[in-house]
KOLPAGU-183680 format. One line per 8 residues: number of its first residue (from 1); their letters; for each residue y, z, x of C-alpha. Coordinates in Angstrom, 3 decimals, padded with zeros to 6 digits. Each point is the difference from the previous one (the first is absolute). Last residue first. Layout:
REM residues N
NUM = a = Y Z X ~ ...
***
This chain:
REM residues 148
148 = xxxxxxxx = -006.885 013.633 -086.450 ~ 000.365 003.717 -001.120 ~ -002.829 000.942 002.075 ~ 001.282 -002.204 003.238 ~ 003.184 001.255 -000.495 ~ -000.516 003.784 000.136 ~ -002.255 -000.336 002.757 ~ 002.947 -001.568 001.903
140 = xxxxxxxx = 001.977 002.827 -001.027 ~ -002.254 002.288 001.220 ~ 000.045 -001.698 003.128 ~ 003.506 000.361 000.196 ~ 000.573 003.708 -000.644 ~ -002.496 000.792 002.819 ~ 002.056 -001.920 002.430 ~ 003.047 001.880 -001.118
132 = xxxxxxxx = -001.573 003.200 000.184 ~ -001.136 -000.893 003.179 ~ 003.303 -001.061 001.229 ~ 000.868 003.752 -001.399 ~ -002.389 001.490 001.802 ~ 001.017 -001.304 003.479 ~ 003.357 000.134 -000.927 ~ -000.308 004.377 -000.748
124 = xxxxxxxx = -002.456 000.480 002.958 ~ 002.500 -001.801 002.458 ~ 002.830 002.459 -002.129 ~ -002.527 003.318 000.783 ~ -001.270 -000.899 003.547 ~ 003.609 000.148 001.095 ~ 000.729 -003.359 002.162 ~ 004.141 000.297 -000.588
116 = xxxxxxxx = -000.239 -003.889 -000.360 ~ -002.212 000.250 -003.080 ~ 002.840 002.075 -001.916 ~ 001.757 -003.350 -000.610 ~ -003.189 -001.022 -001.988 ~ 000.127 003.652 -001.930 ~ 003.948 -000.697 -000.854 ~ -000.809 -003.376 -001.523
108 = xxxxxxxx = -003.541 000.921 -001.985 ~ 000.742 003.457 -001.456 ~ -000.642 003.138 001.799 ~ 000.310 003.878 -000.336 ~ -003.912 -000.156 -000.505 ~ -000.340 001.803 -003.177 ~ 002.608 -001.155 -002.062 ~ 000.327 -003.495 001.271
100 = xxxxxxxx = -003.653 -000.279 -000.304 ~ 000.209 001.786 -003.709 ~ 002.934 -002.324 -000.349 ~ -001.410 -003.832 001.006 ~ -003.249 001.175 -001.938 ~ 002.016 000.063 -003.136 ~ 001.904 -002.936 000.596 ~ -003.489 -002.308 000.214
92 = xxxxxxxx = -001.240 001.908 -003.201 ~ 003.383 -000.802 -002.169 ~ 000.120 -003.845 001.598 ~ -003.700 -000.433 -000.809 ~ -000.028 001.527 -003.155 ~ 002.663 -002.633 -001.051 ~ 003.824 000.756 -000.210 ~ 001.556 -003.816 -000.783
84 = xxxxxxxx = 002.886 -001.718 001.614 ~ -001.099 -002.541 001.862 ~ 001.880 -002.543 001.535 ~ 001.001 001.589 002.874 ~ 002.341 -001.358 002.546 ~ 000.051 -002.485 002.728 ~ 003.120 -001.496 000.890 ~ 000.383 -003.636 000.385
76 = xxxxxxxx = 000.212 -002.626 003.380 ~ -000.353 003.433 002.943 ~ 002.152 001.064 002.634 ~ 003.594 000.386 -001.967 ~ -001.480 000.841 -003.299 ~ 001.394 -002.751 -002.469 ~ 002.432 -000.412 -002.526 ~ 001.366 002.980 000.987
68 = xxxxxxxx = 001.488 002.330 -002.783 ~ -002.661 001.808 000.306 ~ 000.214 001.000 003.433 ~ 003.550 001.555 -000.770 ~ -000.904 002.448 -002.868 ~ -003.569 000.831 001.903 ~ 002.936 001.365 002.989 ~ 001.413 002.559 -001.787
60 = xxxxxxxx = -002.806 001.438 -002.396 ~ -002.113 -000.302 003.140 ~ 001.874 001.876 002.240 ~ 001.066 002.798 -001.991 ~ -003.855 000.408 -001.115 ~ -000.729 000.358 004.305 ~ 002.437 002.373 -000.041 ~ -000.856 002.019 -002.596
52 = xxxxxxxx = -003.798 000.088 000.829 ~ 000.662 000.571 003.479 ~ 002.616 002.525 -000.711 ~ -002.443 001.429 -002.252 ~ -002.385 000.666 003.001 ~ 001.706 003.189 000.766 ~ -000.782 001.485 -003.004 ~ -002.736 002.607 001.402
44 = xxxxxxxx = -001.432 002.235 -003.016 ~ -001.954 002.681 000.916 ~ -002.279 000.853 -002.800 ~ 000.360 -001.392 -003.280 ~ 000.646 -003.268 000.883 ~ -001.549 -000.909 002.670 ~ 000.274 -003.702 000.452 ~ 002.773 -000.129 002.665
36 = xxxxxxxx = -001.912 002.763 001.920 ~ -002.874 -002.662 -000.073 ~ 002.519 -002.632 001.497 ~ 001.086 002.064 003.271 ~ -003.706 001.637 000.549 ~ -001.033 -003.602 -000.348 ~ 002.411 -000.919 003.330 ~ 000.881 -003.633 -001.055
28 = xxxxxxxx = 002.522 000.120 -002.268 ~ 002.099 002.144 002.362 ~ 003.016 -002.233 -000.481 ~ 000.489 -000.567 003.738 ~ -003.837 -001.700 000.205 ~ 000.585 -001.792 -004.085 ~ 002.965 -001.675 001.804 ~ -001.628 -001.037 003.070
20 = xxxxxxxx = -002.462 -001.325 -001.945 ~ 001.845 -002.114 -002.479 ~ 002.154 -001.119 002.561 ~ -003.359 -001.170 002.417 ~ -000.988 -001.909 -003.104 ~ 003.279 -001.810 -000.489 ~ -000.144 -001.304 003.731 ~ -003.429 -001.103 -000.712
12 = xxxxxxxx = 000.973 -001.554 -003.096 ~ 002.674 -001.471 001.790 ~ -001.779 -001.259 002.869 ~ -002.715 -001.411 -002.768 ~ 002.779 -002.167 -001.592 ~ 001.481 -001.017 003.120 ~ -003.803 -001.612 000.903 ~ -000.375 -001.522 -003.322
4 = xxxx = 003.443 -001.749 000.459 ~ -000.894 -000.949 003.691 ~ -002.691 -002.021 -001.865 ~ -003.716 000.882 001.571
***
């Protein structure tokens, strides 16, 4: 393996570990934190808006810089969508991403992080959703083969 390949998954790694520490001291990954976020009309808890603020601040900041790049710094090109239309599939997939964000207290990132902490409830969480995702590409494969 290159030594280029091998600093680029150190930083990833190192990246990754960020990302979770971050989303630990944030709260994102206690559901009772995030579902309080999404209630509304009862009890309200805004806390997680400095997350959302500050991780918005951050981007708007730093996306002006990388693009100005000619190139990413670990990679040849930058990869970003080329698609820009709403299908069915797009509308159901984000759908489902709420009502299990809704109801669980736990979306993908923050419910992988929560794996360490060894509750039954975030292992349950991953273990469904790699299921889900499993699931999701078989039916696509179906999909293909009766289109094609």
């Amino acid at each position: 393996m290159k030594s280029s390949t091998i600093s680029q998954y150190i930083v990833v790694y190192l990246l990754g570990v960020l990302f979770a520490v971050g989303l630990g001291i944030s709260g994102m990954t206690l559901p009772q934190k995030v579902m309080g976020f999404l209630d509304f009309t009862g009890k309200w808890d805004a806390t997680l808006m400095t997350v959302l603020g500050s991780s918005m601040g951050v981007n708007l900041i730093l996306f002006r810089f990388v693009f100005k790049l000619k190139n990413p710094l670990l990679t040849k090109q930058f990869l970003l969508p080329t698609r820009t239309d709403i299908d069915m599939r797009l509308i159901l997939g984000a759908a489902l991403f709420g009502v299990g964000w809704g109801l669980a207290g736990y979306c993908p990132g923050p419910a992988i992080a929560s794996v360490a902490s060894g509750t039954t409830a975030s292992v349950g969480f991953v273990m469904m959703m790699a299921i889900g995702q499993a699931l999701s590409h078989q039916f696509d494969a179906l999909l293909q083969r009766k289109r094609g």
